[in-house]
C-alpha positions as CSV (number, residue, x, y, z in Angstrom):
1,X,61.7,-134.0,74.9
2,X,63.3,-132.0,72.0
3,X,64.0,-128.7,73.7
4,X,65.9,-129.4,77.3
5,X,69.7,-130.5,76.5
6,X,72.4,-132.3,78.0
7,X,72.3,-132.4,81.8
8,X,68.8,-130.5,81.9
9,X,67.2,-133.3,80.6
10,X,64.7,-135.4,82.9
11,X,64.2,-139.3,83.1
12,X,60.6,-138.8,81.1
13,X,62.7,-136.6,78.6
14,X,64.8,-139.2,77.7
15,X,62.4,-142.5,78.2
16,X,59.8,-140.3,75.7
17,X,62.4,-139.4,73.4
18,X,64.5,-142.8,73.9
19,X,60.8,-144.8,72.9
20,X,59.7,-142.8,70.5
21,X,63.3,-142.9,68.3
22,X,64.0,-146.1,69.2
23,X,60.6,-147.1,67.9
24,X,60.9,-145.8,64.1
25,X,64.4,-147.0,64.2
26,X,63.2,-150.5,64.7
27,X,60.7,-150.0,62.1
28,X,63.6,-148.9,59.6
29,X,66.1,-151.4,60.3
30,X,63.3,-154.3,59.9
31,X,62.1,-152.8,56.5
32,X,66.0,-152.2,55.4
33,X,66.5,-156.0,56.0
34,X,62.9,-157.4,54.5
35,X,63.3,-155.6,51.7
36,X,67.5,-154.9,50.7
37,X,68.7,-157.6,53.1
38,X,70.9,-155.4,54.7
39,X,71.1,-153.1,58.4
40,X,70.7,-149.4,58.3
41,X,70.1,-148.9,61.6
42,X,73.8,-149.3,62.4
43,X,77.3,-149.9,60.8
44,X,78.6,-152.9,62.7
45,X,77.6,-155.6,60.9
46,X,78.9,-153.4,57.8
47,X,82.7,-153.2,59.4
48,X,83.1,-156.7,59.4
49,X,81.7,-156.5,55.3
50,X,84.3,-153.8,54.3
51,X,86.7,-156.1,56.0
52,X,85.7,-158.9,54.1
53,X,85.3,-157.3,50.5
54,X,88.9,-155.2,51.4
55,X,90.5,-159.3,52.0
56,X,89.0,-160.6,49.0
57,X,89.9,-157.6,46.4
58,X,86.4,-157.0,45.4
59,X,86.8,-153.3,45.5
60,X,83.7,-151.8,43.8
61,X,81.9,-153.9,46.9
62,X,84.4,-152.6,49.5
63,X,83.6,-149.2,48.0
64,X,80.0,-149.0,48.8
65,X,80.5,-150.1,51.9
66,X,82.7,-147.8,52.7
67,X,80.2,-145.1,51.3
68,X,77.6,-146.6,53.6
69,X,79.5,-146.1,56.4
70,X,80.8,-142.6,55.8
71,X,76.8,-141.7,55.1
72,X,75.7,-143.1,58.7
73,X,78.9,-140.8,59.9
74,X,77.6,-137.8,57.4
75,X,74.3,-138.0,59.0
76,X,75.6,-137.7,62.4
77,X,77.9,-135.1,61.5
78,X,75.5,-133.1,60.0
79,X,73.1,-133.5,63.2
80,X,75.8,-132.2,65.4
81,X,76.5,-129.4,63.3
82,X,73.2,-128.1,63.4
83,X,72.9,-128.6,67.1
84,X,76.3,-127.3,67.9
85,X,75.6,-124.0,65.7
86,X,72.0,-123.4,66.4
87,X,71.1,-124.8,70.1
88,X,72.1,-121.1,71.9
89,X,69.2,-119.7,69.6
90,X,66.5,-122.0,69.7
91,X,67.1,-125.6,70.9
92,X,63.4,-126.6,70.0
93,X,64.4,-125.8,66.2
94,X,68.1,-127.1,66.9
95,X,66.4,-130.0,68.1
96,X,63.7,-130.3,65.5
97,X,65.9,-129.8,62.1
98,X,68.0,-132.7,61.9
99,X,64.7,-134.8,62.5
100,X,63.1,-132.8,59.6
101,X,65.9,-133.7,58.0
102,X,65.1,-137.3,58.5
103,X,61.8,-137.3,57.4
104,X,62.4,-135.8,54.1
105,X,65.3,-138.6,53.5
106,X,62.3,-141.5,54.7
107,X,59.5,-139.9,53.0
108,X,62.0,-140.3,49.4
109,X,63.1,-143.7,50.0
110,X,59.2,-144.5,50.5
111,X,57.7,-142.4,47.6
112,X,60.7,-143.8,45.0
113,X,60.0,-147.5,46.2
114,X,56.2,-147.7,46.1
115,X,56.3,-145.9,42.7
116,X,59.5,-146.6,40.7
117,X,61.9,-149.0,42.4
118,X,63.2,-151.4,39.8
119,X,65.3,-153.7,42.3
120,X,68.3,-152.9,40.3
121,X,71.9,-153.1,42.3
122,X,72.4,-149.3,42.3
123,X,69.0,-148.3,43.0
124,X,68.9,-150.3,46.1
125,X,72.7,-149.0,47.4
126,X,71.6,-145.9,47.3
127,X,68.2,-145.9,48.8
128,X,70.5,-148.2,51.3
129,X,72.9,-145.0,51.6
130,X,69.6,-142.6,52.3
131,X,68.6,-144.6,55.2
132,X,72.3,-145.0,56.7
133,X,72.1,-141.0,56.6
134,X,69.0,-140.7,58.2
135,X,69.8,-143.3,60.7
136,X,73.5,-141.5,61.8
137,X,71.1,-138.1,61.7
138,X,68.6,-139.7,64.6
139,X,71.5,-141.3,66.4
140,X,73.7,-138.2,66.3
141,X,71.0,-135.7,67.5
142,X,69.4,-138.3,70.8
143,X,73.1,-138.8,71.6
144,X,74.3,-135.3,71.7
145,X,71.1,-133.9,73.4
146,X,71.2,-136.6,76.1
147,X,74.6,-136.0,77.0
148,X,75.1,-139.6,75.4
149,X,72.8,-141.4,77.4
150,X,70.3,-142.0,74.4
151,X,71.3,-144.1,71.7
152,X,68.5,-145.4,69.7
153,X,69.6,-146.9,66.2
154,X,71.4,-150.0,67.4
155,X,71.4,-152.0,70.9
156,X,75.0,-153.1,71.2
157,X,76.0,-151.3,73.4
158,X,72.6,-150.9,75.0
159,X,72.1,-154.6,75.8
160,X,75.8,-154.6,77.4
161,X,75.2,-152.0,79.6
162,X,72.2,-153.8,80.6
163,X,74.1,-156.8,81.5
164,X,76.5,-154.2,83.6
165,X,73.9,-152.8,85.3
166,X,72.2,-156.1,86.1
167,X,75.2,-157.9,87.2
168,X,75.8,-154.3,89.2
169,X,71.7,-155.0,91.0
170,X,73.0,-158.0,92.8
171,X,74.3,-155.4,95.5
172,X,71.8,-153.5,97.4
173,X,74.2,-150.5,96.9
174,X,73.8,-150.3,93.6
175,X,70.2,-150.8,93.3
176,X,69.4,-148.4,95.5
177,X,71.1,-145.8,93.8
178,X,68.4,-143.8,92.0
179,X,71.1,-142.2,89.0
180,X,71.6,-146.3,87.9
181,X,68.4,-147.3,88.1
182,X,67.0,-144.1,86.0
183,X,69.2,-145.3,83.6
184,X,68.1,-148.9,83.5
185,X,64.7,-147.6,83.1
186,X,65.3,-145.7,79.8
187,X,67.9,-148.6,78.6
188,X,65.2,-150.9,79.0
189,X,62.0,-148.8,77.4
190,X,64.7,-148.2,74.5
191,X,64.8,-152.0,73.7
192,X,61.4,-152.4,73.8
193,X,60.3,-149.9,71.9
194,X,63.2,-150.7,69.2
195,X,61.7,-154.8,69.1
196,X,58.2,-153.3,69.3
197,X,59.1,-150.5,66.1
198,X,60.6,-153.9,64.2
199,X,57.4,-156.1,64.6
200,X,54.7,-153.7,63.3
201,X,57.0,-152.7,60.3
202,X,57.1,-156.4,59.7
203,X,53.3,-155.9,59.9
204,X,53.0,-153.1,58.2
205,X,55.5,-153.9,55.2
206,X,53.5,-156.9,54.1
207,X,50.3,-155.2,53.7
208,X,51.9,-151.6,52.1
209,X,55.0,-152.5,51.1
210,X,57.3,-149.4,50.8
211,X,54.7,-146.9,52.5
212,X,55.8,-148.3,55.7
213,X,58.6,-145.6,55.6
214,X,55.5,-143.0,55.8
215,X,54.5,-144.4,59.2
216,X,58.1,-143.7,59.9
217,X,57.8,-140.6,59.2
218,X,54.6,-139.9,61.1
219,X,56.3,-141.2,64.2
220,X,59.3,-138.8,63.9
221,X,56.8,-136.4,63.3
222,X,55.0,-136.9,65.9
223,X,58.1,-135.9,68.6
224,X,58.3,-132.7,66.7
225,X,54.6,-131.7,66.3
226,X,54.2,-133.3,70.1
227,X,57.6,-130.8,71.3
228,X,56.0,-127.7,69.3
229,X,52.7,-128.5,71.7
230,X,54.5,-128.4,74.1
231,X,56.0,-125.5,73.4
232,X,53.1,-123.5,73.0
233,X,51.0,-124.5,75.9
234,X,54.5,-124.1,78.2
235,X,54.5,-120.5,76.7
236,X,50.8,-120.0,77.1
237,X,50.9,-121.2,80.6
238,X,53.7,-118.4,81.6
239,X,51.5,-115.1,80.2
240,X,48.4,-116.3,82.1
241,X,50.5,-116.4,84.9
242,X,52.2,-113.3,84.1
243,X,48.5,-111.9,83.7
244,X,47.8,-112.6,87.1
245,X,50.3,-111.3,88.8
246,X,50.0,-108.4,87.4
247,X,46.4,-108.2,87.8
248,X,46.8,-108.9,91.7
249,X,49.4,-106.7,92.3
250,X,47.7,-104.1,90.9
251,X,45.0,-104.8,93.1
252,X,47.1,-104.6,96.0
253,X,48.3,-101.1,94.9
């Protein structure tokens, strides 16, 4: 899920890491807009704002959106780095970094709110700011270890290349190609997971308020502890079978 990159990746690499991103992205974006009214899942919707504030001459506003956006671009910048630098010497903790990176940007946002969030202006733009980082750090890292066929932060562009690739299944050509279906498969579990993440933050939030974000967490989490498992039993797997071979061959001799 976290260690295979680019074309090496499987269809279960992607659909796992696809639904299990997806998932606490969801559950972000939901809290962000309960709780600060605004989207930190994606920038979009925070174009159009920068636009808007730019027209009208309210600069201090136009300001921090701009700083919004430039976080979410940070945070994939930063993910990229670390995979570009790193991957050649140990994916898994090329892979795994950005994400702990993530978790420690979640895990502040949810300790400051459950304990000393005030609800002034500035507290809330820049606990907005943390999450846009953490966000661009998730998007940045699925993308560029899929190749850029995982994008779990925002569903633009995932729900039109599902109208594409529906419109494409009308011709028996198309849906019998195995490449286009694979990736309607993890396009699809991507959505659902993302609408599924958003509904049990909603749950979540209005039971324990800010510690939501540590369930966040614990999902992201998850994917690393899950990858490092993995790991280990892959590596465990190879010396027993090592073991044996040597074993029988010097049997044989």
């Amino acid at each position: 899920m976290l260690r295979k990159f680019s074309n090496s990746r499987t269809l279960k690499d992607n659909i796992q890491l696809g639904s299990l991103s997806a998932f606490s992205a969801g559950m972000v974006n939901v809290t962000s807009l309960i709780i600060f009214f605004a989207f930190t899942s994606n920038v979009t919707g925070h174009y159009a704002i920068l636009a808007e504030e730019i027209s009208k001459g309210n600069w201090y506003q136009a300001s921090v959106v701009f700083a919004w956006i430039f976080m979410f671009f940070i945070g994939n910048f930063v993910s990229n780095i670390i995979i570009i630098n790193y991957n050649q010497k140990n994916s898994y903790a090329a892979h795994s970094a950005p994400l702990i990176i993530e978790i420690i940007c979640l895990l502040a946002v949810g300790y400051y709110g459950h304990f000393h969030y005030r609800e002034t202006l500035s507290e809330t733009e820049i606990m907005v700011a943390t999450m846009l980082f953490a966000m661009g750090i998730q998007n940045g890292l699925t993308a560029s270890i899929s190749n850029f066929s995982v994008k779990t932060t925002h569903l633009t562009g995932l729900t039109t290349d599902v109208g594409i690739l529906t419109a494409m299944f009308t011709k028996k050509k198309y849906r019998q190609n195995k490449q286009l279906r694979s990736k309607f498969n993890v396009l699809l579990a991507i959505a659902a997971s993302y609408l599924a993440g958003g509904i049990v933050a909603g749950v979540i939030y209005y039971e324990a308020k800010f510690l939501v974000f540590f369930a966040v967490s614990a999902v992201i989490g998850f994917i690393i502890l899950y990858e490092y498992y993995k790991l280990k039993v892959t590596k465990y797997i190879r010396v027993k079978r090592t073991s044996k071979l040597r074993k029988v061959l010097l049997e044989t001799t």
